[in-house]
C-alpha positions as CSV (number, residue, x, y, z in Angstrom):
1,X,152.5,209.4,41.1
2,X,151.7,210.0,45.0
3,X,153.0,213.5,44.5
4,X,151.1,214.5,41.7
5,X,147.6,213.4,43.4
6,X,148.9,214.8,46.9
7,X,149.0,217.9,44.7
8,X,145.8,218.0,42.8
9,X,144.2,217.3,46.1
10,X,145.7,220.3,48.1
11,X,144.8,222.3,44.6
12,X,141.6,221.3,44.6
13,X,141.2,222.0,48.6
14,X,142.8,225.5,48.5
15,X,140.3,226.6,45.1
16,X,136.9,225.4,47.5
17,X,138.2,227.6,50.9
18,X,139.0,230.3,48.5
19,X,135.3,230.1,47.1
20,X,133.7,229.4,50.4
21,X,135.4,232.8,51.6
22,X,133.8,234.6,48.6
23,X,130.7,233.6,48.3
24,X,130.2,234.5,52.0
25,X,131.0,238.4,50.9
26,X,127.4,238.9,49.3
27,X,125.5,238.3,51.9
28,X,122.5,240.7,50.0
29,X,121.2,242.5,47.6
30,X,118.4,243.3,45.3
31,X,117.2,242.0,41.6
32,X,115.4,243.9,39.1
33,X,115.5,246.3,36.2
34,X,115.3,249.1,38.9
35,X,116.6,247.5,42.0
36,X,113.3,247.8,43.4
37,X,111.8,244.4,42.3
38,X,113.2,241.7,44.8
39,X,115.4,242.4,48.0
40,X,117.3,239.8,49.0
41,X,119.0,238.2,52.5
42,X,121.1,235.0,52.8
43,X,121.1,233.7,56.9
């Protein structure tokens, strides 16, 4: 039983750093029908 939590919790650990990485890759970008509506910047 140990191992099988120690293992969902490692799962569940490496699937967050792998979406912390990727949501860091869109840092912009723009929103609109166009693309000239709304420019956007995440600091």
């Amino acid at each position: 039983m140990k191992k099988l939590l120690f293992s969902l919790l490692c799962l569940i650990i490496i699937i967050l750093s792998v979406s912390a990485v990727n949501a860091g890759t869109i840092a912009a970008g723009t929103c609109g029908a166009q693309g000239d509506n709304l420019t956007w910047t995440l600091d």
